[in-house]
C-alpha positions in Angstrom: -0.8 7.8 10.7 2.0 7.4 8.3 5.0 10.0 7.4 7.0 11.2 4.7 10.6 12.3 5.1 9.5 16.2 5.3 7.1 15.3 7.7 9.0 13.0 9.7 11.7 15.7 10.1 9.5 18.2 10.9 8.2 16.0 13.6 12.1 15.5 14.5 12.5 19.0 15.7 9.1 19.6 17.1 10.1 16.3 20.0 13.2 17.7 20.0 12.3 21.4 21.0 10.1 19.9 23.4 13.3 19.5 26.3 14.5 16.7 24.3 17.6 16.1 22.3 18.4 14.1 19.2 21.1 11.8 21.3 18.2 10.5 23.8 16.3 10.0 20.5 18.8 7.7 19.0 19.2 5.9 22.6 15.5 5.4 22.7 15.7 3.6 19.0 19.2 1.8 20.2 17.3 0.7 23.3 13.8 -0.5 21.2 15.5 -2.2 18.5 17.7 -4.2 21.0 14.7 -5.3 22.9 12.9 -6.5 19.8 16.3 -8.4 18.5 16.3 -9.6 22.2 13.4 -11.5 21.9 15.5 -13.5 18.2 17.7 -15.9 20.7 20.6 -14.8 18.6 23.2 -13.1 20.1 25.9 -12.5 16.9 25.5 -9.0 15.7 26.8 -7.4 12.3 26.2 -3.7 12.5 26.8 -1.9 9.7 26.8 1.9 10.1 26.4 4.8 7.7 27.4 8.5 8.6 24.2 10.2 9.5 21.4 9.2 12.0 20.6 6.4 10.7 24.5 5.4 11.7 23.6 6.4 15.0 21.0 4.4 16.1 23.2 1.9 15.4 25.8 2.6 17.4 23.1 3.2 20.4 22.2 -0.6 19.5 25.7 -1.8 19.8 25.6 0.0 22.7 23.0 -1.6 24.4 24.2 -5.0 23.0 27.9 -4.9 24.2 26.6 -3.9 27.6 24.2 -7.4 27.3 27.3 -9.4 26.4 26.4 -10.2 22.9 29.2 -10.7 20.0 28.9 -7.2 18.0 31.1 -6.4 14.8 30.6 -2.5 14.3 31.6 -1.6 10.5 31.6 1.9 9.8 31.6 2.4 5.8 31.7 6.2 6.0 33.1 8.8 8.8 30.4 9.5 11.6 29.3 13.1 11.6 27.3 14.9 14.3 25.6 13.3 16.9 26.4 9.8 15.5 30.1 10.4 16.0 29.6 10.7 20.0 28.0 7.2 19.9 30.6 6.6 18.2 33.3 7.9 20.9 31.3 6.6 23.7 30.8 2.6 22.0 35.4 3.6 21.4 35.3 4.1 25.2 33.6 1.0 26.6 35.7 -1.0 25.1 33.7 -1.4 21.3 35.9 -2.2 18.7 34.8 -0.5 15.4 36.3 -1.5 12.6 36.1 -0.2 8.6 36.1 -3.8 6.6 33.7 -5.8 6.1 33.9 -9.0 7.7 35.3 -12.1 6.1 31.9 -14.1 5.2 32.9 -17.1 6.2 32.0 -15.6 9.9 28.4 -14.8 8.8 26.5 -17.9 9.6 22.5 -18.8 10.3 23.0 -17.8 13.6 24.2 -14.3 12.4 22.1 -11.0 12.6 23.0 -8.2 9.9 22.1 -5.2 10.9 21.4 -2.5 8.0 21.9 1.1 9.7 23.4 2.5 7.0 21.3 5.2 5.2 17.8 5.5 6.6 15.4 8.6 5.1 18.4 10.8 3.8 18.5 8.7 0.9 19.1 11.4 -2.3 21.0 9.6 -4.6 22.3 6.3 -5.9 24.2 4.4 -3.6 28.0 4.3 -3.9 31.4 3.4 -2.9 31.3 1.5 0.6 27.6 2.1 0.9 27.1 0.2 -2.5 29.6 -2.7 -1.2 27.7 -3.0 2.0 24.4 -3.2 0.5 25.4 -5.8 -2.1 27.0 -7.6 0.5 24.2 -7.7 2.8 21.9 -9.0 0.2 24.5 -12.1 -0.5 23.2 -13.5 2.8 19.5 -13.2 2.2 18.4 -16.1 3.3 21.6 -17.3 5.3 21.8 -14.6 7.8 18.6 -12.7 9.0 18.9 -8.8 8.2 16.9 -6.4 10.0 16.7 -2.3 8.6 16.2 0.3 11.2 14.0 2.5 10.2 13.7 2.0 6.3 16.1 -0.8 4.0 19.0 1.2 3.0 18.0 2.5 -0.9 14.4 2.8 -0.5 13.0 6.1 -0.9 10.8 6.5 2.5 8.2 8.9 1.2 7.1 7.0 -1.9 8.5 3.1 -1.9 10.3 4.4 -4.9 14.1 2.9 -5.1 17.6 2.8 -6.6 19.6 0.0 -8.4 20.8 -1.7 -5.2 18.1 -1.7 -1.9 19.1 -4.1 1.0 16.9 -6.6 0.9 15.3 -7.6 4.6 13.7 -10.1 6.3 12.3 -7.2 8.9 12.3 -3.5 9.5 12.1 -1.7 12.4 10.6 2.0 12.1 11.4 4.1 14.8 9.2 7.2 15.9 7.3 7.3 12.6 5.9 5.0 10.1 7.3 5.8 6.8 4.5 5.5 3.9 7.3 3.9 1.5 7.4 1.0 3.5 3.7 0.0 2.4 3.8 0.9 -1.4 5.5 0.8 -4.3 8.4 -1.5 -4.0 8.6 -1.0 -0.3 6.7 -4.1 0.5 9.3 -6.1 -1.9 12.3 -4.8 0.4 11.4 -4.6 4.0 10.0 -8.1 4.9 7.9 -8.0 8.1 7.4 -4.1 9.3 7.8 -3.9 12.9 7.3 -0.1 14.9 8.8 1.5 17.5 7.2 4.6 19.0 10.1 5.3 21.3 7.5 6.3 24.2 6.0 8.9 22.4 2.1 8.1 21.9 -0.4 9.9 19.7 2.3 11.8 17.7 -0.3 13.3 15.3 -1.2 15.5 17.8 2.5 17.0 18.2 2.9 17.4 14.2 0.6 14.7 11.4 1.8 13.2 9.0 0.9 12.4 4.6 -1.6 9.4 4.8 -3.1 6.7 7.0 -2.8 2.9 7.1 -6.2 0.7 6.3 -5.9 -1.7 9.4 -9.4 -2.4 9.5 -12.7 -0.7 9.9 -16.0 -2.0 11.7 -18.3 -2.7 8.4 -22.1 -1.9 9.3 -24.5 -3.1 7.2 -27.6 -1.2 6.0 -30.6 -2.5 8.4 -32.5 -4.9 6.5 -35.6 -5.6 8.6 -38.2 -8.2 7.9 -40.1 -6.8 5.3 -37.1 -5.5 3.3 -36.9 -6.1 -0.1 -35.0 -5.9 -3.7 -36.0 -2.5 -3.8 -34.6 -1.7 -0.1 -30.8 -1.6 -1.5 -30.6 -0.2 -5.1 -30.1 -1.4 -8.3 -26.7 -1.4 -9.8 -26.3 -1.0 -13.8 -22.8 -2.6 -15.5 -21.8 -1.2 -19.1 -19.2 -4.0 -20.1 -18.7 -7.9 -21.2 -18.8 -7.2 -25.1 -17.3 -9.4 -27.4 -16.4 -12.6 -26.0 -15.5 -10.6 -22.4 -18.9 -11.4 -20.4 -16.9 -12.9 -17.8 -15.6 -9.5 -16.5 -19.4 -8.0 -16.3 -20.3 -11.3 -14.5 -17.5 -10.9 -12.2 -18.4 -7.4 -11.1 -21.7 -8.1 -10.7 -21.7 -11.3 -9.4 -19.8 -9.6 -6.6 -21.8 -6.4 -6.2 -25.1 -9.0 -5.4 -22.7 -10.3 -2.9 -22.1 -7.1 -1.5 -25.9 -6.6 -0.9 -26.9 -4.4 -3.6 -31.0 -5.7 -4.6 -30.5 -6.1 -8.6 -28.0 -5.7 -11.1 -28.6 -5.0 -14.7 -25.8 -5.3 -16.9 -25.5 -3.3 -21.2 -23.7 -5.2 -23.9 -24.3 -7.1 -27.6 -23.5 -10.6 -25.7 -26.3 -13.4 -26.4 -24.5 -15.1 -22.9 -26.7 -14.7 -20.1 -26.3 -15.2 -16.3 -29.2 -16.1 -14.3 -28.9 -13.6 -11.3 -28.2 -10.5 -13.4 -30.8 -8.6 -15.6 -29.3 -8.0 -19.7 -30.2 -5.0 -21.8 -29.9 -4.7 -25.0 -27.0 -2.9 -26.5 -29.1 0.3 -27.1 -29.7 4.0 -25.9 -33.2 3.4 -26.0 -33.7 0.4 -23.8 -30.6 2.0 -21.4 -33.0 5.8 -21.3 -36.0 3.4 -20.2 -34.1 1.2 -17.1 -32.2 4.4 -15.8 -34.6 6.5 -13.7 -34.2 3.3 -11.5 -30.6 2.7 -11.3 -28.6 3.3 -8.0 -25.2 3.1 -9.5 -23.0 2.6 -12.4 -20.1 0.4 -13.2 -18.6 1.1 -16.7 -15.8 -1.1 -18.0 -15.6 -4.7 -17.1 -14.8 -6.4 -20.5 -15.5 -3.0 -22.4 -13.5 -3.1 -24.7 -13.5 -0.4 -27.1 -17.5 -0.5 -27.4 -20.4 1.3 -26.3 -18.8 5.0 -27.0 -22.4 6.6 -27.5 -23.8 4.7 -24.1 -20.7 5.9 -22.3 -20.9 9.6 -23.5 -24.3 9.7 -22.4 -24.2 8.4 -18.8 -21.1 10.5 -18.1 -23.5 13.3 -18.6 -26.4 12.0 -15.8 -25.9 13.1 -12.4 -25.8 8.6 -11.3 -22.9 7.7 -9.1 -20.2 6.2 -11.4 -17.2 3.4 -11.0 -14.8 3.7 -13.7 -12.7 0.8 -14.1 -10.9 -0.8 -17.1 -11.3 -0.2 -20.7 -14.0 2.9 -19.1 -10.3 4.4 -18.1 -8.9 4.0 -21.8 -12.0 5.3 -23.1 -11.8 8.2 -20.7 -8.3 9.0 -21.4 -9.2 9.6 -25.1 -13.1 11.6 -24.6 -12.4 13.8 -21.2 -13.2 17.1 -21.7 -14.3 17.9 -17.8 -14.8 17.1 -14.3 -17.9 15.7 -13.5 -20.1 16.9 -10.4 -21.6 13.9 -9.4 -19.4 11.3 -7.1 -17.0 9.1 -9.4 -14.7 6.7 -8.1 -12.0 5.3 -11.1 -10.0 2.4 -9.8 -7.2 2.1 -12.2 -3.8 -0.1 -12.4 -0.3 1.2 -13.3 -0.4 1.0 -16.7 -4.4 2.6 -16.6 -3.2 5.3 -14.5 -0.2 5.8 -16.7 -2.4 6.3 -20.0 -4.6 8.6 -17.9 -1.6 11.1 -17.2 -0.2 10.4 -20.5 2.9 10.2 -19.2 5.2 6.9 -17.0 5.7 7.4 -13.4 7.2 5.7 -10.4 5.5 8.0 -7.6 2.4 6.8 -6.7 1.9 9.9 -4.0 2.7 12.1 -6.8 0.6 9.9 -9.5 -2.6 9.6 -7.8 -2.6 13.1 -6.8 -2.3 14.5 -10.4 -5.1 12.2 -11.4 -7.4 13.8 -9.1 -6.1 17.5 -10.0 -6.4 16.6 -13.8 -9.9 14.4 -13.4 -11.7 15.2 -10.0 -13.1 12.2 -8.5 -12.5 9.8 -5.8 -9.2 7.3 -6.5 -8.1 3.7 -6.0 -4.9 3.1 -7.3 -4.7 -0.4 -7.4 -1.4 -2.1 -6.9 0.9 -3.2 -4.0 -0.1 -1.1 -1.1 -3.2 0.1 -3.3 -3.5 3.9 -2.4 -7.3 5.7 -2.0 -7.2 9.4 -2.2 -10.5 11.4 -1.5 -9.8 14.1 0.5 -6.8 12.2 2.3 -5.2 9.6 1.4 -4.3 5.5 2.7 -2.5 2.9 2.3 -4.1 -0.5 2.1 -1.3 -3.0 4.0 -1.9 -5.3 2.0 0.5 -6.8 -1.0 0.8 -10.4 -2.4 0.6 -12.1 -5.5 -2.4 -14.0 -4.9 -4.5 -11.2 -6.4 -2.4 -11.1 -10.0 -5.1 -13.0 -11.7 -7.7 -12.0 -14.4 -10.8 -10.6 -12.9 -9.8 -9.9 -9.4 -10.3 -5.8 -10.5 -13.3 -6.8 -11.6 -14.5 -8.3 -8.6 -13.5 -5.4 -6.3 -15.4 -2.6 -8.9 -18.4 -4.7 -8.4 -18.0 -4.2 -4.6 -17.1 -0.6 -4.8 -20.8 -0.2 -6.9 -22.6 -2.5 -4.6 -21.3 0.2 -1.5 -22.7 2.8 -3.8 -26.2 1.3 -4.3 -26.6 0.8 -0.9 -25.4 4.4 -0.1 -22.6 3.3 2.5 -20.1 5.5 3.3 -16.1 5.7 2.0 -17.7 3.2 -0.2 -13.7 2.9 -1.8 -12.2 2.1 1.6 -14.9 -0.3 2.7 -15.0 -2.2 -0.6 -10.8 -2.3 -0.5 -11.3 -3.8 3.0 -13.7 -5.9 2.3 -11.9 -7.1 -0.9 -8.8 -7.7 1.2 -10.3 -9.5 3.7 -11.1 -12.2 1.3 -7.8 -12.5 0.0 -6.7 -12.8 3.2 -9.7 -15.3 4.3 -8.7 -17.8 0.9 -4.6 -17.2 2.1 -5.8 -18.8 5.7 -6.9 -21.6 4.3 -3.3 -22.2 2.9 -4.3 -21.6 -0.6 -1.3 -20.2 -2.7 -3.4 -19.0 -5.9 -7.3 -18.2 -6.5 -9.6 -17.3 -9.1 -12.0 -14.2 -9.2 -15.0 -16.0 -8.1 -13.2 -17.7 -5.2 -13.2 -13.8 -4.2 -17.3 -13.5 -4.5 -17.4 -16.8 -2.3 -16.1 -14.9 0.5 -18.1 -11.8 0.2 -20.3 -12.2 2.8 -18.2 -13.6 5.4 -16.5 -10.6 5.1 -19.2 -7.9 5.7 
C-alpha cells in the first residue's frame, strides 16, 4: 500500500502511541539506510541535514556510520529542532564533527556518497536560502558522486509527485516506514532514481492505519477456459468507432491488439476504403451499426476519430454496451456530456485529454483523476508516468519510460482494455495496464531502446 503525507503522519503517531517513540523511529531509518549504503563499498559520506525529521534520520545515519569507521561530513543547513537536535547532541558527543558549510567540491569525488536528508514530506513551500544552495549543489554532482534521498528527494511533493523549481536529483531513494505515492507519479519517477524501502520492522502496516492507493506489482492473469470445442462466439465480439480520414492505423492498432488479447471478432465503423484482413468493416452508417449491435460484446470509440461520427457516437452512448473511451472519443465527450452513464465505461485519457475534460490545467494527478470521476462517473486510466487507475480505489502502475512515447501505443492498450471487456474479465483496466506493461518491459529485455505500436501486439500473448 502506498501513503500520502496525511496518511503517513497519521500512521506516525498511531506506531508511536503503540510504546514507541519518534527517536527509536529515526534510529531504526539511521540503522536501515546504513545497512543498505553498507552493501555500496563506499565508505565517504556527505550528509546533508535539514531541521526537521527528515534531518534526523540523518544524523541516526551518521551515527551508525561513525561508529563503523567510515569518513562522514555532517552539514547542517538549518538549526535542528526537536527530536533531531538530540541526534544531534549525541553524534556532538561521540566525537561527530558537524559543521555548517558546504564542503569544498574538490573533496566530492566518484567514490563519494551524498546524502540528501534535508526536507523529506514537510515540503510546503519553495525551497530557499541554504536549503536551495544544498539542493543546487547536490545536483552539480549528478553523475560524479552517487546521491541517495531518505525517504523522498528533497523538493518533491510526496503525496502527488508534484514539485518545485529546484528537486535534488537522485540516483536512489530510500523510503522509510511508508511508501510515498509521489515517488511513482508525476515527476517523482524523474527525481528519485531507483526506489528502495525500508519497513523499519514493522510488517503489514495497513492493518495499524492504510494508506491513499496501491502499487500494480503484478497480478496472476487467468484466462477464460477455452476448451476444445470453443469457438469465435466463446469470447465476444468487440466493435471500434475510429480510423476516419487517413487515421485507419489507430482502429487497426486497437484492434489488432484486442484479437491478441483473445476477444473472438472485432468489427471496426468508419468512411475508410482501407481494409485489414483480420478485422470486420462497416459502413459509416446508423443503419448498418443498429444491424451488427445486438451482437457486440464491447465498444472502443476513438482511435483515429477525429472529429467524425457525432450521430454514431450520440447513439451508442445511449445503449446499455460496455464502452472504452479513448482519444478524439474524450474531445468529443468534453464538448456533448450532458450525464453519467449507468453502464460500465472506462476512458483512458492523457494529460492534455484529461485537461480538456476538466476544462481546466493541473499538476495533481490524485486530485485530477478524482474530479474526472466526480464530474463523469466511470472507471479511469490516466495514462502517463506512473499511469493511475481509479475505480473504487486507486494504483499506481510502477512503470515509467520513454519507450512508450510513440504514436499508437494508447491505441494498442484501449484495444486490450476492450478485448478484457468482451471476454468479461475482471478489473479489465488493471489487467490490460499490466498486461500492456509487461510488453514494454518484455521489448526493453531484449535491449531494445525504442518500439513501434505493433511491436506491442507481438507480445500480447506472451504476456497473458
Amino acid at each position: 500500500m502506498l501513503y500520502d503525507v496525511k496518511t503517513t503522519r497519521k500512521l506516525e503517531k498511531k506506531i508511536i502511541s503503540q510504546n514507541n517513540t519518534e527517536l527509536s523511529l529515526m534510529f531504526k531509518a539511521g540503522t536501515a539506510i546504513f545497512n543498505h549504503i553498507n552493501e555500496l563499498n563506499k565508505k565517504d559520506l556527505i550528509i546533508l541535514i535539514g531541521p526537521g525529521n527528515n534531518g534526523g534520520d540523518g544524523y541516526a545515519l551518521a551515527i551508525q556510520a561513525f561508529l563503523n569507521n567510515y569518513n562522514i561530513n555532517c552539514i547542517e543547513l538549518i538549526e535542528s529542532k526537536g527530536t533531531s537536535k538530540q541526534l544531534k547532541l549525541l553524534a556532538k558527543n561521540l566525537g561527530i564533527k558537524i559543521k555548517k558549510k558546504l564542503p569544498n567540491k574538490k573533496l566530492v569525488s566518484k567514490g563519494s556518497i551524498i546524502i540528501d536528508s534535508i526536507l523529506g514530506i514537510g515540503l510546503s513551500r519553495e525551497p530557499e536560502g541554504s536549503i536551495l544552495e544544498a539542493i543546487k549543489w547536490t545536483n552539480s554532482f549528478k553523475n560524479k558522486a552517487f546521491i541517495i534521498s531518505i525517504d523522498i528527494p528533497s523538493g518533491l511533493n510526496a503525496s502527488n509527485g508534484e514539485t518545485f523549481n529546484n528537486v535534488v536529483n537522485a540516483d536512489q531513494t530510500i523510503m522509510c516506514l511508508t511508501q510515498k505515492q509521489g515517488c511513482y507519479t508525476g515527476k517523482g519517477p524523474m527525481y528519485c532514481g531507483d526506489i528502495f524501502f525500508q519497513d523499519l520492522g514493522f510488517k503489514n502496516i495497513e492493518k495499524i492505519s492504510k494508506g491513499t492507493s496501491y502499487l500494480l506489482n503484478g497480478f496472476e492473469y487467468k484466462q477464460l477456459k477455452r476448451n476444445r470445442i470453443s469457438h469465435k462466439g466463446t469470447f465476444g465480439n468487440l466493435l471500434i468507432v475510429g480510423g476516419y480520414d487517413g487515421m485507419e492505423g489507430a482502429a487497426n492498432l486497437s484492434g489488432l491488439a484486442a484479437l491478441r488479447t483473445g476477444v473472438g471478432k472485432v468489427y471496426i465503423l468508419n468512411n475508410s476504403k482501407k481494409k485489414n484482413n483480420e478485422i470486420i468493416f462497416i459502413k459509416n452508417s446508423l443503419i448498418e451499426l443498429k444491424k451488427i449491435l445486438p451482437k457486440i460484446s464491447a465498444i472502443v470509440m476513438g482511435p483515429g476519430l477525429g472529429k467524425n461520427a457525432d450521430e454514431v457516437l450520440r447513439y451508442l452512448w445511449k445503449t446499455n454496451k460496455p464502452i472504452v473511451l479513448d482519444a478524439d472519443g474524450l474531445n468529443w465527450l468534453s464538448k456533448n456530456f450532458n450525464k453519467k452513464r449507468t453502464s460500465e465505461t472506462i476512458y483512458t485519457p492523457h494529460h492534455g485529454e484529461a485537461r480538456t475534460l476538466l476544462n481546466c490545467e493541473f499538476s495533481d494527478r490524485f486530485k485530477a483523476i478524482k474530479k474526472l470521476k466526480k464530474k463523469y462517473g466511470g472507471t479511469w486510466i490516466l495514462k502517463g508516468a506512473g499511469t493511475i487507475i481509479l475505480r473504487k480505489e486507486i494504483f499506481i502502475n510502477n512503470f515509467s519510460n520513454s519507450i512508450l512515447s510513440t504514436a499508437g501505443t494508447g491505441d494498442v492498450l484501449s484495444g486490450i482494455v476492450g478485448g478484457m471487456l468482451c471476454q468479461k474479465i475482471k478489473k479489465p483496466e488493471i489487467k490490460a495496464v499490466q498486461i500492456h506493461t509487461n510488453c514494454a518491459k518484455n521489448i526493453l529485455n531484449k535491449n531494445h531502446k525504442t518500439l513501434i505500436a505493433s511491436d506491442l501486439i507481438k507480445e500480447i500473448s506472451k504476456c497473458i
